[in-house]
C-alpha positions in Angstrom: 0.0 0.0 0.0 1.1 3.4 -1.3 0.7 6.8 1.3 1.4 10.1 1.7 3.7 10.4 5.0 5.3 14.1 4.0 5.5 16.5 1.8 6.5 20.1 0.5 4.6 22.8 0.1 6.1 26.2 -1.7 4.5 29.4 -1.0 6.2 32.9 -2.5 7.3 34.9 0.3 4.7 37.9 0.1 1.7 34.9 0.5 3.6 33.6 3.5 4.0 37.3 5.4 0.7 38.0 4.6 -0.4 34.8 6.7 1.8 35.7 9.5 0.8 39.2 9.9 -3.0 38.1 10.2 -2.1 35.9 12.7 0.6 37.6 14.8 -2.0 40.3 16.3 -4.6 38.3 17.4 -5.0 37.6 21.2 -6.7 34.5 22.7 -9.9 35.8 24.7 -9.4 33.2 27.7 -5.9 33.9 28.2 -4.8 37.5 26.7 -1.8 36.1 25.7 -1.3 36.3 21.8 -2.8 33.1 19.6 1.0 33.1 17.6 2.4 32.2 21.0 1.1 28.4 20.4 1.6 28.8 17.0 5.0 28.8 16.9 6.7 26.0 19.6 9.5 27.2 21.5 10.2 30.5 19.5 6.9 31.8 21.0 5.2 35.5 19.8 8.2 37.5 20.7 10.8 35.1 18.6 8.5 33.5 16.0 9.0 34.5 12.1 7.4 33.3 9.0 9.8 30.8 8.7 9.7 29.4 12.3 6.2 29.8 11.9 5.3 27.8 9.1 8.2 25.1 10.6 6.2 24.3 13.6 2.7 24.3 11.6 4.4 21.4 9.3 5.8 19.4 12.3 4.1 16.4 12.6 5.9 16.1 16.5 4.1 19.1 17.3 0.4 17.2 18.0 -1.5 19.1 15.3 0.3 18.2 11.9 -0.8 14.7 10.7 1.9 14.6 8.8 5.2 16.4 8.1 5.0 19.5 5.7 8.3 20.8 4.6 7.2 24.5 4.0 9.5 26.1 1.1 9.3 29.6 0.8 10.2 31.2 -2.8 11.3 34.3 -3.7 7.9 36.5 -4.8 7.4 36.5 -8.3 9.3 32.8 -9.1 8.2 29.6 -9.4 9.9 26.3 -7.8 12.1 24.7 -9.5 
């Protein structure tokens, strides 16, 4: 039997900060703290970047991932190669 255990997905870089920035402002209601801060493993809100980011999100140790995403960011207006 054939599956899918990882991957890699390639954003462009403008796509990829866009994300981020709608996510690093926004606070968790029951906690105050900022939403980015579990987003983001061991960097937390203060150290995360797009990169880190995305690296946690695709990390299937994380809990959340069911599988491992290798996020590829490209420069903005280029394709993968």
């Amino acid at each position: 039997q054939l599956a899918v255990v990882e991957y890699q997905c390639f954003y462009q870089q403008d796509f990829a900060d866009a994300s981020f920035a709608s996510c690093r402002g926004v606070r968790l209601p029951a906690t105050g703290g900022y939403a980015i801060d579990t987003m983001c493993g061991r960097y937390g809100a203060r150290l995360c970047t797009t990169q880190r980011w995305l690296d946690f999100q695709g990390d299937k140790n994380n809990g959340l991932a069911p599988l491992q995403i290798d996020f590829q960011l490209i420069p903005n207006g280029t394709r993968p190669g």
